[in-house]
Biotite code that builds the C-alpha atoms (Angstrom):
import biotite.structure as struc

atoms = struc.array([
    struc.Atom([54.646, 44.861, 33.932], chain_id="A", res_id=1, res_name="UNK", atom_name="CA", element="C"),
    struc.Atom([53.519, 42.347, 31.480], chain_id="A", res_id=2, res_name="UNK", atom_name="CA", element="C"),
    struc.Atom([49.947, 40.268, 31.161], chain_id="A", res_id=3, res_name="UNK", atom_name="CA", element="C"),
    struc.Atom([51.129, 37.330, 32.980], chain_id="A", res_id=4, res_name="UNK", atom_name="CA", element="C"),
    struc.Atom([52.522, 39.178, 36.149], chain_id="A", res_id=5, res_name="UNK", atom_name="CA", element="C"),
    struc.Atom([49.801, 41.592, 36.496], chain_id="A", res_id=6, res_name="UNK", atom_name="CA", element="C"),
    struc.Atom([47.444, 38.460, 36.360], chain_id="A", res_id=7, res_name="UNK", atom_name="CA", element="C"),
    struc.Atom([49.536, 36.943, 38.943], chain_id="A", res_id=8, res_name="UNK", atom_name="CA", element="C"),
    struc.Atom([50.032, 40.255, 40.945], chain_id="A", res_id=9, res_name="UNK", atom_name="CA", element="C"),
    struc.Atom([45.622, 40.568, 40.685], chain_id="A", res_id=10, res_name="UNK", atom_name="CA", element="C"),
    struc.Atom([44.960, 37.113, 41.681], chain_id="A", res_id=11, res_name="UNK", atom_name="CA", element="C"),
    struc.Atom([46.946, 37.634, 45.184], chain_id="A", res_id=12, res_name="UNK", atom_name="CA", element="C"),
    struc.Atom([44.706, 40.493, 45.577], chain_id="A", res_id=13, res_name="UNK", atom_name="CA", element="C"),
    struc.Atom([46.557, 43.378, 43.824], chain_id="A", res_id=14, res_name="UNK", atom_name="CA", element="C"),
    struc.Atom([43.665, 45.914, 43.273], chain_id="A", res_id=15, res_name="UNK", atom_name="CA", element="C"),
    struc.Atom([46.107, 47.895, 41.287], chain_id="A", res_id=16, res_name="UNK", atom_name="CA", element="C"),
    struc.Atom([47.038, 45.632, 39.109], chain_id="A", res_id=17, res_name="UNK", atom_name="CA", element="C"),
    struc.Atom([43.735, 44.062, 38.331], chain_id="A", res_id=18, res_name="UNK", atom_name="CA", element="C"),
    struc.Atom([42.422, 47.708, 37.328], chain_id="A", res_id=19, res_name="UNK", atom_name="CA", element="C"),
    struc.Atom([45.244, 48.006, 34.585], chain_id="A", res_id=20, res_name="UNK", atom_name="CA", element="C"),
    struc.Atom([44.577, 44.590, 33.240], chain_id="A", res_id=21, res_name="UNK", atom_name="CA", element="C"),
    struc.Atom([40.471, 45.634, 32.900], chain_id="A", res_id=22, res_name="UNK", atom_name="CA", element="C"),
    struc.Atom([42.229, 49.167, 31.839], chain_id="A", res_id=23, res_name="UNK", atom_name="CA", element="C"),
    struc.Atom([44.445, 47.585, 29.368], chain_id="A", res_id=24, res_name="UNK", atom_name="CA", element="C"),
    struc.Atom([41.730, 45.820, 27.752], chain_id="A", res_id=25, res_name="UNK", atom_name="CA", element="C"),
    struc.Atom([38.694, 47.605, 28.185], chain_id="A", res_id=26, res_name="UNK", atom_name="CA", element="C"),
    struc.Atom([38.478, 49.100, 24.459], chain_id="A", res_id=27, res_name="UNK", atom_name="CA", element="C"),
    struc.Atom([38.622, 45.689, 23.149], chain_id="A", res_id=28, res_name="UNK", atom_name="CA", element="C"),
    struc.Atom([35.751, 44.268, 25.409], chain_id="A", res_id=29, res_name="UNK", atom_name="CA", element="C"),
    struc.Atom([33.685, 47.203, 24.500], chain_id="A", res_id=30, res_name="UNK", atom_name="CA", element="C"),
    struc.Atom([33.798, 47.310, 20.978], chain_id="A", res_id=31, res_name="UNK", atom_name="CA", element="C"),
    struc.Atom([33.672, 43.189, 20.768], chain_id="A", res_id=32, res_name="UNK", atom_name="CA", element="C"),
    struc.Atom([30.395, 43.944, 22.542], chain_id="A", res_id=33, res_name="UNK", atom_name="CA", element="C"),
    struc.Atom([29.255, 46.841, 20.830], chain_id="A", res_id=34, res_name="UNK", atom_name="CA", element="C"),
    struc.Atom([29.320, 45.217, 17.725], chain_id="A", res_id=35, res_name="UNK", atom_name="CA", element="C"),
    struc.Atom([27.611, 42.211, 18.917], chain_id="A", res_id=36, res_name="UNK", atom_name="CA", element="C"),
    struc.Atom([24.522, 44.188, 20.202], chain_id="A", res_id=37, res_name="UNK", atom_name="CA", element="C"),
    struc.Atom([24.591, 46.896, 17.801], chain_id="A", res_id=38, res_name="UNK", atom_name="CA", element="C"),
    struc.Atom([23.190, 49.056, 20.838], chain_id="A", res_id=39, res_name="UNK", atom_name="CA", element="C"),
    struc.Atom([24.987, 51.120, 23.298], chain_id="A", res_id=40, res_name="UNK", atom_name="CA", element="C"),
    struc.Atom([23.556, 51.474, 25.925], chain_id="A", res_id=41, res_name="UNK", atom_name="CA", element="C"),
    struc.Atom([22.765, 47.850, 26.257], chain_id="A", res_id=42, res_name="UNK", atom_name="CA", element="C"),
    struc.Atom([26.173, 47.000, 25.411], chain_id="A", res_id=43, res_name="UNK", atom_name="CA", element="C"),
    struc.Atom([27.330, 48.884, 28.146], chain_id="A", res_id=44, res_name="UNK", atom_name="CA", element="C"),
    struc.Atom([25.059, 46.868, 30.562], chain_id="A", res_id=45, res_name="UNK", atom_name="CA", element="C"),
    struc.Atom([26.811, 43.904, 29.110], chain_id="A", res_id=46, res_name="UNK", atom_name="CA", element="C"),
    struc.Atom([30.621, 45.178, 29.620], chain_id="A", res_id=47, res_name="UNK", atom_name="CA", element="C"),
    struc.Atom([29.736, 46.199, 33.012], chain_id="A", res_id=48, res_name="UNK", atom_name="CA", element="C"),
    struc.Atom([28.560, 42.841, 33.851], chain_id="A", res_id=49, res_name="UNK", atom_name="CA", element="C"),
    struc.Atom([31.061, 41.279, 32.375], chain_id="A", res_id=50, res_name="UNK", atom_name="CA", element="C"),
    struc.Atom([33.817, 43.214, 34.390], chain_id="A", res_id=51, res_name="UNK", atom_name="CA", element="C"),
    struc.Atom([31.950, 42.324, 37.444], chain_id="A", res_id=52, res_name="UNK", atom_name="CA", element="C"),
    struc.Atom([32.321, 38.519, 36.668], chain_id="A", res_id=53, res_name="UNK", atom_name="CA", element="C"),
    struc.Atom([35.854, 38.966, 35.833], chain_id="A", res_id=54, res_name="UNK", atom_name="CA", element="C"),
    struc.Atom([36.507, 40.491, 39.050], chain_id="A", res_id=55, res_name="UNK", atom_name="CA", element="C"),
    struc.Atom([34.744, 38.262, 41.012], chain_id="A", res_id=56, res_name="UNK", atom_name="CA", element="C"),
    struc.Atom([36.183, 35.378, 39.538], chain_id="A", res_id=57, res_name="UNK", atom_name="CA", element="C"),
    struc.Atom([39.890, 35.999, 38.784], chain_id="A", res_id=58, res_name="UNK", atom_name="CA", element="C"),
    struc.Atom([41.591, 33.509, 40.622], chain_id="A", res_id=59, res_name="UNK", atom_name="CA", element="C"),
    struc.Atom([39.431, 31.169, 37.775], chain_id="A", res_id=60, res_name="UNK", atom_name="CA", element="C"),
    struc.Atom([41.763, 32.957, 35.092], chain_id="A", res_id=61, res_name="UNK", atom_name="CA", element="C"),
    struc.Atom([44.300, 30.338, 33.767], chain_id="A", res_id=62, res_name="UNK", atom_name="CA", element="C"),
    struc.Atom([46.464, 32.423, 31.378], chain_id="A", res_id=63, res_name="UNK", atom_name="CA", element="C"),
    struc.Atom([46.953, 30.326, 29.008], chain_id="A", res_id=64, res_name="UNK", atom_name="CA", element="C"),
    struc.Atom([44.853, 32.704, 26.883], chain_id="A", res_id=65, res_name="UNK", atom_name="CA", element="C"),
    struc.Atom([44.903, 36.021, 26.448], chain_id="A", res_id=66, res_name="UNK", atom_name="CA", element="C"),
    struc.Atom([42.986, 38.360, 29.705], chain_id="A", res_id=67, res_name="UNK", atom_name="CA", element="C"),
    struc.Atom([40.864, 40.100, 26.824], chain_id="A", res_id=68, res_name="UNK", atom_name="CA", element="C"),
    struc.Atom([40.041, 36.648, 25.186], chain_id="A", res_id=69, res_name="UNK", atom_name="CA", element="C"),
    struc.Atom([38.751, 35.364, 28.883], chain_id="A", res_id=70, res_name="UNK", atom_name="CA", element="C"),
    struc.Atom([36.538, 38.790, 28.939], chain_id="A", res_id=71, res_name="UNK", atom_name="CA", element="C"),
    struc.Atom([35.258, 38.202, 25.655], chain_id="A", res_id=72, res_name="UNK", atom_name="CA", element="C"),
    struc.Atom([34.439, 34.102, 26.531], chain_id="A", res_id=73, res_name="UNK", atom_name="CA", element="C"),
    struc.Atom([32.611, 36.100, 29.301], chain_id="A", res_id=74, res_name="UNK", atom_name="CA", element="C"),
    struc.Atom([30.552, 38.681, 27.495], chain_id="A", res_id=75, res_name="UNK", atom_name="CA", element="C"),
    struc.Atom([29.411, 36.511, 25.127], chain_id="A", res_id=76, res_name="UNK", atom_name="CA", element="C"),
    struc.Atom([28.063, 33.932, 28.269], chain_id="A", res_id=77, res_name="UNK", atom_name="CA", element="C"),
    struc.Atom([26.529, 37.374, 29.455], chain_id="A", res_id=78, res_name="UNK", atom_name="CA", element="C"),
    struc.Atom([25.182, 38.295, 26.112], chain_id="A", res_id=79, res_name="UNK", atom_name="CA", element="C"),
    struc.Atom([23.614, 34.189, 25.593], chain_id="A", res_id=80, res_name="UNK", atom_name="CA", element="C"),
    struc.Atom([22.424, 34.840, 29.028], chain_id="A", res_id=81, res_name="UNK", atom_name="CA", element="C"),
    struc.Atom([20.742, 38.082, 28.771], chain_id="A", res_id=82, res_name="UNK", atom_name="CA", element="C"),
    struc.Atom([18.893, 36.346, 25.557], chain_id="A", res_id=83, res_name="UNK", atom_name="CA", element="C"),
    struc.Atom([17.407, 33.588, 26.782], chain_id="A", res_id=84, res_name="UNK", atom_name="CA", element="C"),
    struc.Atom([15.461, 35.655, 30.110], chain_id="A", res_id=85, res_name="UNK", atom_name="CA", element="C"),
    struc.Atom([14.280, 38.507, 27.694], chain_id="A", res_id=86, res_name="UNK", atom_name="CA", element="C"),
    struc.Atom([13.211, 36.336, 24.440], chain_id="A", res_id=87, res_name="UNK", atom_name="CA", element="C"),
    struc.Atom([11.358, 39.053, 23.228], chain_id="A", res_id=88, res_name="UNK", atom_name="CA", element="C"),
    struc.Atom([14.064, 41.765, 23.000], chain_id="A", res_id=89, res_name="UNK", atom_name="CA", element="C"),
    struc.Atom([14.668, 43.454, 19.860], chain_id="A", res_id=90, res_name="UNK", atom_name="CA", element="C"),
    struc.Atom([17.084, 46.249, 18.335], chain_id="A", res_id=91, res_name="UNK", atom_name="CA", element="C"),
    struc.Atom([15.023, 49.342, 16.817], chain_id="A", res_id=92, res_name="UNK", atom_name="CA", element="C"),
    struc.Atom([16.223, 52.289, 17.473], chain_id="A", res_id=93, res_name="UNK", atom_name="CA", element="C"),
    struc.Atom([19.423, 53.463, 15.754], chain_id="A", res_id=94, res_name="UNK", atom_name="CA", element="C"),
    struc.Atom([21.463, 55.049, 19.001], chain_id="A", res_id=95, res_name="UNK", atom_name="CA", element="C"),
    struc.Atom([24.450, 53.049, 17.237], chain_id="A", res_id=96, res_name="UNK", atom_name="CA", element="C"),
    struc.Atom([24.979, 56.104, 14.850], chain_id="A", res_id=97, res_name="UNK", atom_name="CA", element="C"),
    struc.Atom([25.586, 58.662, 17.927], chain_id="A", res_id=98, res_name="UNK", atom_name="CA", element="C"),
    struc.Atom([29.121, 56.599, 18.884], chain_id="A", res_id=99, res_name="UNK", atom_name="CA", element="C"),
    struc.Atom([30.108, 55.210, 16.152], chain_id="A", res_id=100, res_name="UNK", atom_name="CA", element="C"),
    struc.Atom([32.471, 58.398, 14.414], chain_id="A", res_id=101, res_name="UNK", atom_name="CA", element="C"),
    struc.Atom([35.667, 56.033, 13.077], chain_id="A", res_id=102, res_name="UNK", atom_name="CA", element="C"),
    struc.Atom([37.648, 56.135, 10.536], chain_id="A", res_id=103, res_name="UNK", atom_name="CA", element="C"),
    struc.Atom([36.318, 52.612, 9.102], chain_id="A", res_id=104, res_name="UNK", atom_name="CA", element="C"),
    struc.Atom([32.780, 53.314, 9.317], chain_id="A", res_id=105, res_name="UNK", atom_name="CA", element="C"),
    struc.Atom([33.298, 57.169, 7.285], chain_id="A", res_id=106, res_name="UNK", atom_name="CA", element="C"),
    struc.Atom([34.542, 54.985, 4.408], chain_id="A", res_id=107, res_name="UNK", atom_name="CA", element="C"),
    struc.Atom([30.812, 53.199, 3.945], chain_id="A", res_id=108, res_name="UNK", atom_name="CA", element="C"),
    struc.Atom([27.824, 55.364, 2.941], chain_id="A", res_id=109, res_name="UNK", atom_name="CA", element="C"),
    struc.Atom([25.460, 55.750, 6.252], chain_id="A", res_id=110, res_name="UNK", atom_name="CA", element="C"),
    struc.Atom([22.563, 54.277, 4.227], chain_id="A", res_id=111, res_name="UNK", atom_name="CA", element="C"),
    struc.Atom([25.203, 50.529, 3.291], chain_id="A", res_id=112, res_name="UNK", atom_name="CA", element="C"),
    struc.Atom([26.640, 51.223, 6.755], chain_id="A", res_id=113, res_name="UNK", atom_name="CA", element="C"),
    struc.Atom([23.135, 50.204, 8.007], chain_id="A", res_id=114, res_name="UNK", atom_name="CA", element="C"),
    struc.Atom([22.398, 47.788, 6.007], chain_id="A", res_id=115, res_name="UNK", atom_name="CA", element="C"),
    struc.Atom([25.215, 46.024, 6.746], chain_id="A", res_id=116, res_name="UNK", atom_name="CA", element="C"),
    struc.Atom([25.130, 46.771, 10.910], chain_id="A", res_id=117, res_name="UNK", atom_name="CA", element="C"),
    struc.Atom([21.451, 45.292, 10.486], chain_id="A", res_id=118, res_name="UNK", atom_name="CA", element="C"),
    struc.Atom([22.225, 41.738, 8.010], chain_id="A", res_id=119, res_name="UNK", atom_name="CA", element="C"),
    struc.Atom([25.124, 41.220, 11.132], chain_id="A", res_id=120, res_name="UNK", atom_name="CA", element="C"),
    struc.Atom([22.829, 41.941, 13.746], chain_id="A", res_id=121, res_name="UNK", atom_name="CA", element="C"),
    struc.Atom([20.161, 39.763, 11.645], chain_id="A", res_id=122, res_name="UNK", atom_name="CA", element="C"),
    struc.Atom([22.377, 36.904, 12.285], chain_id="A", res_id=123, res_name="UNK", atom_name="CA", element="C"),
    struc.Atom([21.767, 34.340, 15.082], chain_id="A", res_id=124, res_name="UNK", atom_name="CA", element="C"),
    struc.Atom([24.161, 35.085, 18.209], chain_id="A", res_id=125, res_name="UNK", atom_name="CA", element="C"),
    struc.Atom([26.313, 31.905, 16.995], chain_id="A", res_id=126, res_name="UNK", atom_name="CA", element="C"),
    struc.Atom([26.926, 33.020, 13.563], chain_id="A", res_id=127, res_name="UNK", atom_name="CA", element="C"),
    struc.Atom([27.334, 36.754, 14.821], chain_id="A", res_id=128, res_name="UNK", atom_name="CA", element="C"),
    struc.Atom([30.176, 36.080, 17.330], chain_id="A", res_id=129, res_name="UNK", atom_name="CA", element="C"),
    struc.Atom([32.142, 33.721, 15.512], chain_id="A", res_id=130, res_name="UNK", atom_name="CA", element="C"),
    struc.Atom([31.950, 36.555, 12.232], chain_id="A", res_id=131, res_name="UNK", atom_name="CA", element="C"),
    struc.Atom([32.992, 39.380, 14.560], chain_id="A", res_id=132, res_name="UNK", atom_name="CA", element="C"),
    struc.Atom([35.766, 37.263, 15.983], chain_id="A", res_id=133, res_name="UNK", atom_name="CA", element="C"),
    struc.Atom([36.775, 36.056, 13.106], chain_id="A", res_id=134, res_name="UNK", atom_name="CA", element="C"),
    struc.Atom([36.694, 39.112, 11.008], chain_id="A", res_id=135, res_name="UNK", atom_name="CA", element="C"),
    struc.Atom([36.517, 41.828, 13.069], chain_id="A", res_id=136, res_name="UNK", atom_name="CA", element="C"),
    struc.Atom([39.231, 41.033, 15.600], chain_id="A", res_id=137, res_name="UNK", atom_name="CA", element="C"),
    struc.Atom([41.598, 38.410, 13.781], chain_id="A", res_id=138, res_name="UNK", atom_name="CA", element="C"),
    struc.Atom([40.992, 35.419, 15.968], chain_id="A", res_id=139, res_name="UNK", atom_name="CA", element="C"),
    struc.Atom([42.533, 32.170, 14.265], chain_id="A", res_id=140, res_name="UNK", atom_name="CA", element="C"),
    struc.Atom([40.025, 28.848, 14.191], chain_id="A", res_id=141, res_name="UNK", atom_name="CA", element="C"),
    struc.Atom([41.519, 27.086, 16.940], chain_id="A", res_id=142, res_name="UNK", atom_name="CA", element="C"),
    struc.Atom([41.587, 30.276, 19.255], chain_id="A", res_id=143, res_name="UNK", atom_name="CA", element="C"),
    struc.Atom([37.528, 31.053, 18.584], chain_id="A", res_id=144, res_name="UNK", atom_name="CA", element="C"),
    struc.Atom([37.009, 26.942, 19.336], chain_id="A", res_id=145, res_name="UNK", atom_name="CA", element="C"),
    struc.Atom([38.420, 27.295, 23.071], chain_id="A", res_id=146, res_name="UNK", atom_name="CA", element="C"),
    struc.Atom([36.539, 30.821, 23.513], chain_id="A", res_id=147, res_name="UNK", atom_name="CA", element="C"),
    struc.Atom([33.248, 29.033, 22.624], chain_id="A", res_id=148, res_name="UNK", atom_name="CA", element="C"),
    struc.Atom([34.220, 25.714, 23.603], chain_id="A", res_id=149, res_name="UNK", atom_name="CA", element="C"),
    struc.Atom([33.021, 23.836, 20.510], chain_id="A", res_id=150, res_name="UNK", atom_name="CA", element="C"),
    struc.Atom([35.180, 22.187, 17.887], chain_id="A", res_id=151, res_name="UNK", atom_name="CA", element="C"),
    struc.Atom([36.728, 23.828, 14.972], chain_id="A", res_id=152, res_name="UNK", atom_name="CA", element="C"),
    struc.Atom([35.043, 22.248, 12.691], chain_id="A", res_id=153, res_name="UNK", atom_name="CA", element="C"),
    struc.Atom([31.556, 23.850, 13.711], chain_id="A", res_id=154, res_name="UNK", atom_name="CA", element="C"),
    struc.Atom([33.614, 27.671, 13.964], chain_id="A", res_id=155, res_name="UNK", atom_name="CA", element="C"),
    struc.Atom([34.450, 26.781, 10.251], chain_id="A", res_id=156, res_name="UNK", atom_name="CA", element="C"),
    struc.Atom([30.775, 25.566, 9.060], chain_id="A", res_id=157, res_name="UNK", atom_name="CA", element="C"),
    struc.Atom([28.980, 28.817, 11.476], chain_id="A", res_id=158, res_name="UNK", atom_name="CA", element="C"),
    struc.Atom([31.621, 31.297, 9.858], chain_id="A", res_id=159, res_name="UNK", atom_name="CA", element="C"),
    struc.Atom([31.040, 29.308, 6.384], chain_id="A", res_id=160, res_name="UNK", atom_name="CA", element="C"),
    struc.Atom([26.980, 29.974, 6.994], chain_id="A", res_id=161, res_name="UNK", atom_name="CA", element="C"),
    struc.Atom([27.445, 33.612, 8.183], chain_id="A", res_id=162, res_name="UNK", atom_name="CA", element="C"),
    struc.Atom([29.364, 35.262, 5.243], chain_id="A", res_id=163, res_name="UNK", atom_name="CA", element="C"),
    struc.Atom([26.579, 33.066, 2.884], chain_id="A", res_id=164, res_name="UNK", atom_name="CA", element="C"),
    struc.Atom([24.418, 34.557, 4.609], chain_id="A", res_id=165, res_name="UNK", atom_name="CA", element="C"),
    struc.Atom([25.315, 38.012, 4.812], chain_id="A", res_id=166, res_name="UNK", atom_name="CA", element="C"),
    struc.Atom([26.473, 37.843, 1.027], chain_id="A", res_id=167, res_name="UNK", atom_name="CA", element="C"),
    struc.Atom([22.385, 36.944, 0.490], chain_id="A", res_id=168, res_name="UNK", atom_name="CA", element="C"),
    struc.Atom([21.108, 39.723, 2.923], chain_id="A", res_id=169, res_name="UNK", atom_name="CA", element="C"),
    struc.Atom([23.404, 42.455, 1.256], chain_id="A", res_id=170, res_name="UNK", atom_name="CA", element="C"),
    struc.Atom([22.649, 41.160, -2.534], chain_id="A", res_id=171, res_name="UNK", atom_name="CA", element="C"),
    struc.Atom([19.187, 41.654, -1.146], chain_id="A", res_id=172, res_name="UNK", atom_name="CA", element="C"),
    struc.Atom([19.271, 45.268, 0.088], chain_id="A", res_id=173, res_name="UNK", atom_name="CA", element="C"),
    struc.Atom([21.619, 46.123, -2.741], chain_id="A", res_id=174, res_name="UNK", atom_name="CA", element="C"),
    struc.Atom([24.471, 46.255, -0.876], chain_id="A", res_id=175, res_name="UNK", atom_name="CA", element="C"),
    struc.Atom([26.777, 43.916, -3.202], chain_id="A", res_id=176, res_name="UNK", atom_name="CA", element="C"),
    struc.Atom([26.212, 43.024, -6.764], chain_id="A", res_id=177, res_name="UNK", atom_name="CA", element="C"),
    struc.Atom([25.009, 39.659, -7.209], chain_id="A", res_id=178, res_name="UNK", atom_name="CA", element="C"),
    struc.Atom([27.025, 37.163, -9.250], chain_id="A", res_id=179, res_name="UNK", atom_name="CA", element="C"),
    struc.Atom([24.365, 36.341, -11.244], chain_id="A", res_id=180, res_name="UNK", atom_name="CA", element="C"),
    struc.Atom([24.164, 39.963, -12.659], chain_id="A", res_id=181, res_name="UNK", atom_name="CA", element="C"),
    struc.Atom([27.768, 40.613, -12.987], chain_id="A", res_id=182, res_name="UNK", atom_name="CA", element="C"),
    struc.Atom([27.843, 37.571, -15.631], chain_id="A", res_id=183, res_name="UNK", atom_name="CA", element="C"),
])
């Protein structure tokens, strides 16, 4: 059954349905999240309550997105949320390295892998999620606009400040060569 009809199928109430959709797109909700957190467990908090939401509030879905682009629109609402009642929370421990056994993170040395997990994480949540959507997941301009309901203009100029960013941070661990020293 395709996206559409099981959305269709889960909104009348199909519990069987609705568990393949979350089933179907559960790996991409998880690692959107993990990467936005950088921590597990807390990540885990956040996919959980995001699944909640989405089940709760399915016959909201309008599918003229994708179902994991809806969950994603969601975790990050969770994630914003979960920031501004616990101002204070910060990532120190490194529980990341337990989970994270991939193919694409054995290419980078564990020391640059770190360095580069903590300049992302360093990043304001607004900077972060448009970089992770952008680069991490594919997500054209337009299609990041409608998940954080902004204009494309201001995903271009956060994206634009990110990688500038990120280029400083990892000139400054040593990450990347600076251009000034490869002249």
């Amino acid at each position: 059954m395709d996206e559409k009809r099981l959305i269709e199928e889960a909104k009348k109430g199909n519990k069987e349905a609705l568990h393949t959709l979350i089933e179907n797109n559960l790996n991409i909700l998880s690692g959107f999240v993990t990467k936005m957190t950088q921590d597990y467990h807390f990540a885990q908090d956040v996919v959980q309550e995001t699944l909640l939401r989405a089940i709760m509030n399915i016959d909201k879905f309008s599918p003229d997105a994708k179902f994991s682009t809806w969950l994603i629109k969601i975790s990050i609402n969770v994630y914003k949320d979960f920031l501004r009642k616990n101002k204070r929370y910060t990532y120190l421990d490194d529980s990341y390295k337990d989970y994270v056994q991939d193919v694409e993170h054995a290419a980078i040395s564990n020391s640059e892998y770190k360095d580069i997990c903590s300049a992302i994480l360093s990043l304001d949540y607004k900077f972060r999620v448009v970089f992770i959507l952008k680069h991490f997941y594919g997500y054209k301009y337009k299609e990041i606009a409608k998940i954080l309901n902004c204009p494309v203009g201001t995903v271009r100029s956060r994206l634009h400040f990110a990688i500038k960013f990120l280029i400083k941070e990892l000139e400054k661990k040593g990450v990347l060569e600076s251009e000034s020293k490869k002249e």
